[in-house]
C-alpha positions as CSV (number, residue, x, y, z in Angstrom):
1,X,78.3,116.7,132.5
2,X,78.7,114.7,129.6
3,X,80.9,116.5,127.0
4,X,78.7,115.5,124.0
5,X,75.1,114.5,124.1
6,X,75.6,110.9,123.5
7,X,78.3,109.7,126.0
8,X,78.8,106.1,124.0
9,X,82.8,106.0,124.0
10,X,83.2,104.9,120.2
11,X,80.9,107.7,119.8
12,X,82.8,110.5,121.8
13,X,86.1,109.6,120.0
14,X,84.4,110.0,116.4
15,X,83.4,113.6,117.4
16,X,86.3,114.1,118.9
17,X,88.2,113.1,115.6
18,X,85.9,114.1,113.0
19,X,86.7,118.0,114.4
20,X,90.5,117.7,113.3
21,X,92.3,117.7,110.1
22,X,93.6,113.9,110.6
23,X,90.1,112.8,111.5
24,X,88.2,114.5,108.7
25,X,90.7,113.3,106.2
26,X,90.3,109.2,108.1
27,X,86.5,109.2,108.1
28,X,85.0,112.2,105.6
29,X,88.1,112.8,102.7
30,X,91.2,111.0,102.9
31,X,93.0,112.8,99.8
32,X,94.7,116.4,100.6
33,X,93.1,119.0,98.6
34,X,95.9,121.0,98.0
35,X,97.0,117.7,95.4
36,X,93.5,117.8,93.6
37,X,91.5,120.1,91.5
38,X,89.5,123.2,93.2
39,X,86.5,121.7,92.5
40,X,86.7,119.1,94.4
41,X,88.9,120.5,97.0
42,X,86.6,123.6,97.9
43,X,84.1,120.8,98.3
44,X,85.8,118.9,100.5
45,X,87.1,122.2,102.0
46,X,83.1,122.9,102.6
47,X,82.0,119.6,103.6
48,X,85.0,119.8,106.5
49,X,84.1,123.2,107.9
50,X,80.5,122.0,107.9
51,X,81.1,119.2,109.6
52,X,83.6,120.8,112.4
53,X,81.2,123.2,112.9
54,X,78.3,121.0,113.9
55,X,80.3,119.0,116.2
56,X,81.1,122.4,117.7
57,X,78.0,123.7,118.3
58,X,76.9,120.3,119.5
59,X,79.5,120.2,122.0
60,X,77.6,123.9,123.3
61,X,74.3,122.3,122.8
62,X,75.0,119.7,125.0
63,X,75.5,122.1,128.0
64,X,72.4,124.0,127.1
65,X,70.5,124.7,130.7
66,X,67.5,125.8,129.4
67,X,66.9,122.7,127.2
68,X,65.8,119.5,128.3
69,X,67.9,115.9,126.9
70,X,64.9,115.4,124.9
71,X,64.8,119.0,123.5
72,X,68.7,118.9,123.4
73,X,68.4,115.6,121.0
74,X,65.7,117.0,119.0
75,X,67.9,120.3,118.3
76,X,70.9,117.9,117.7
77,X,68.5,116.6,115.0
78,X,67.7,119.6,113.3
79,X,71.7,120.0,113.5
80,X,72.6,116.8,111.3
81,X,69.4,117.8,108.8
82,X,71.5,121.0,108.1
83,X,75.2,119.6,108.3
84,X,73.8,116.8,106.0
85,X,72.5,119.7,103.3
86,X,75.3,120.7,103.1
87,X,78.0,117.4,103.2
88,X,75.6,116.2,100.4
89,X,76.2,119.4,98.1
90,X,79.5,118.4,98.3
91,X,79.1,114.7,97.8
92,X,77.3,115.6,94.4
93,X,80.1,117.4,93.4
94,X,82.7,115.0,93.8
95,X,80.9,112.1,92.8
96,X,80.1,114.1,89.6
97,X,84.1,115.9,89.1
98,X,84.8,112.3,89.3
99,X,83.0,110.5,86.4
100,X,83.2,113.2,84.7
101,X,86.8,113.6,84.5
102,X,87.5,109.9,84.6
103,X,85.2,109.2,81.9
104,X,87.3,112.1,79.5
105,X,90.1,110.9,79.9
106,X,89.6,107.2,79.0
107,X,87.8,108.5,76.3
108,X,91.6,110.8,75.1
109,X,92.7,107.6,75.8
110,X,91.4,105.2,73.8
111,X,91.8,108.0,71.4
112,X,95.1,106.9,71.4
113,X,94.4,103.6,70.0
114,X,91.6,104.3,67.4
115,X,92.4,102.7,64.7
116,X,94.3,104.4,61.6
117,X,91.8,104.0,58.3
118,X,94.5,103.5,55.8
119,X,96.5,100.4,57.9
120,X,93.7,98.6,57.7
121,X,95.6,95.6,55.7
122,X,98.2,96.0,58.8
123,X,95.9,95.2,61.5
124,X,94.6,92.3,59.7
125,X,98.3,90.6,59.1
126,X,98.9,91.4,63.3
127,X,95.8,89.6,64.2
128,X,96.6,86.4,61.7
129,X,100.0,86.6,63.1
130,X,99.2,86.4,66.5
131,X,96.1,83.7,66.3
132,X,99.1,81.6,64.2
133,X,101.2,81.8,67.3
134,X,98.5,81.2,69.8
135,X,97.7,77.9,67.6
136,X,101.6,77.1,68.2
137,X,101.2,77.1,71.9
138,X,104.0,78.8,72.2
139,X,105.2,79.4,76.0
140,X,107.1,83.2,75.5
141,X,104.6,83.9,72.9
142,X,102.2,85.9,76.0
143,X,104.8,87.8,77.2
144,X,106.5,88.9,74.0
145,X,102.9,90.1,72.9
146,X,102.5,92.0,76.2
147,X,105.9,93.7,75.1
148,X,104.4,94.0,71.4
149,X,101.4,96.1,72.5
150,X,103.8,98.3,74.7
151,X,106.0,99.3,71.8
152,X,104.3,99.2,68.5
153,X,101.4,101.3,67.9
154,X,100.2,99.2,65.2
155,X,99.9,96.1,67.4
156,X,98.4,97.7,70.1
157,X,95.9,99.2,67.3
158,X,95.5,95.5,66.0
159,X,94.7,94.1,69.4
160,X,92.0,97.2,70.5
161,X,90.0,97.5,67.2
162,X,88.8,93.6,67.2
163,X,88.1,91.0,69.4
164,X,90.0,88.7,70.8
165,X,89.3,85.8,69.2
166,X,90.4,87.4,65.6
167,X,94.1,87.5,68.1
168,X,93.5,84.3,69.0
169,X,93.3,85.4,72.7
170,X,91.0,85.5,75.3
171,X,88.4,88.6,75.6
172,X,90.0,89.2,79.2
173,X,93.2,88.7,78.0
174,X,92.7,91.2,75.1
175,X,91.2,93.3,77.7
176,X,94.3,93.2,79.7
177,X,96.7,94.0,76.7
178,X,94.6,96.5,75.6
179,X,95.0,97.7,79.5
180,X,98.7,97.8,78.8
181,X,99.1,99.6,75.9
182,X,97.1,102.5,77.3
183,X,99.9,102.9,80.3
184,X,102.2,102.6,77.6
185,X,100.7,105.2,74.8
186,X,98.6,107.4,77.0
187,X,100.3,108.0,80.4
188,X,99.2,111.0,81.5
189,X,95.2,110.2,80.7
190,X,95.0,106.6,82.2
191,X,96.9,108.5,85.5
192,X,93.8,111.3,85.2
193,X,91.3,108.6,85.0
194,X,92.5,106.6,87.9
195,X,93.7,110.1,89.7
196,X,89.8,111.0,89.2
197,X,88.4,107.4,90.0
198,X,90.3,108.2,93.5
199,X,88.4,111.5,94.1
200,X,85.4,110.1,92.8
201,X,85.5,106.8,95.5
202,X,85.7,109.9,98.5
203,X,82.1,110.5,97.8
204,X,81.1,107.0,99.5
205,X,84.1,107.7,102.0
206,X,81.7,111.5,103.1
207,X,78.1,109.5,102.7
208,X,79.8,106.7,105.5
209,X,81.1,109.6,107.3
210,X,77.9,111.5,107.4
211,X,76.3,108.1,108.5
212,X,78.4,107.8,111.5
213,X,77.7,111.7,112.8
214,X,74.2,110.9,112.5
215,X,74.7,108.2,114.8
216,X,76.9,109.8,117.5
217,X,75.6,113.0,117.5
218,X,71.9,112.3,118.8
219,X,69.4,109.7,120.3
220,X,66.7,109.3,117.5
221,X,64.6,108.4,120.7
222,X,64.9,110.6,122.6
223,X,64.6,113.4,119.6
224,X,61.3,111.9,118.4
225,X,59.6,112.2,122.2
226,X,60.5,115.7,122.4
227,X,58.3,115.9,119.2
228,X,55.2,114.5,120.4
229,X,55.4,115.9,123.8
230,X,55.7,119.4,122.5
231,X,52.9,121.5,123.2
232,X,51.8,124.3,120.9
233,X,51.0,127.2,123.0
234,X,50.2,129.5,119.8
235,X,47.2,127.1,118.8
236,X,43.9,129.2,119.3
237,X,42.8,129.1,122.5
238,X,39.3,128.6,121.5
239,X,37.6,126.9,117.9
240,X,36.2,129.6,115.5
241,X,32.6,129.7,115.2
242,X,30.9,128.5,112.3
243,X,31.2,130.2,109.2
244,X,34.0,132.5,110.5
């Protein structure tokens, strides 16, 4: 008897894996949750007993004697409708812990840079300074303005607050110093944004999960003629009268 209703080998080992720790974390959520906040984490934490307990109860549904295979696939359906309730919950939450704390903490971040209102003269000198430069086609200029943006505010201000042409650079170029002098000024926020961007990219990693237990776990065939060879023995036996 087969151990799992659908006996297709790539099939049987995603079962099989999905149901441990190492397979979970390879198909569903590769981060560990004890490095992430408990929001996401008791997600996760959800979303994996969910999904071990479906595979478990399939695995005893598949050995079901008093159910045919097309009443076996049918229940197997009605399985995945309720693991995928709940997975989703989860997915929602993620997805949403992630923009939202990604989005926060490149907005502290950027903080950094806003402009100061009484330096405005300043910024305008760095920008002429640098578009002179630029015009000079000077080879180490690029580098020692990468270095400029990582260790004085002010330039790093200069460079953020306009665009690039006023620095004589690039908008992708400006886009990339201004990149820079975030690592440089805000370290902890840019590593929350991209620490949040992570947990955030696990919610496709659970909904291409989900996709592939769907798949495994039962024959959409086989489920669907169960459904239209069911006979309802509670219909009345025999049609009302008129007008009762």
């Amino acid at each position: 008897m087969n151990r799992y209703l659908n006996n297709n080998p790539d099939h049987v080992k995603f079962l099989d894996m999905a149901r441990l720790e190492v397979g979970f974390k390879v198909n569903f959520f590769a981060m560990n949750v004890e490095d992430i906040d408990a929001v996401p984490g008791t997600a996760a934490t959800r979303a994996k007993y969910a999904v071990q307990e479906a595979i478990s109860r399939l695995e005893r549904l598949a050995t079901d004697t008093s159910k045919t295979d097309d009443a076996k696939n049918e229940a197997a359906k009605t399985l995945f409708k309720n693991v995928t309730k709940e997975v989703a919950q989860s997915i929602k939450t993620i997805r949403s812990y992630g923009d939202r704390e990604a989005e926060a903490a490149k907005n502290r971040a950027f903080d950094v840079l806003a402009p100061d209102a009484t330096k405005g003269t300043i910024y305008t000198e760095v920008r002429q300074y640098c578009r002179e430069q630029a015009a000079k086609g000077d080879p180490d200029f690029p580098a020692k303005l990468s270095q400029m943006v990582r260790t004085d505010i002010d330039v790093a201000r200069a460079i953020s607050a306009g665009p690039g042409f006023l620095s004589g650079v690039g908008d992708d170029r400006r886009m990339h110093l201004v990149t820079n002098a975030l690592e440089a000024f805000a370290p902890d926020d840019v590593a929350h944004m991209n620490h949040a961007l992570e947990v955030g990219k696990q919610a496709e990693r659970m909904e291409a999960g989900l996709n592939k237990l769907g798949q495994a776990m039962f024959s959409s065939a086989l489920a669907d003629r169960a459904s239209y060879s069911r006979v309802d023995v509670d219909a009345p036996l025999i049609a009302p009268e008129a007008g009762e």
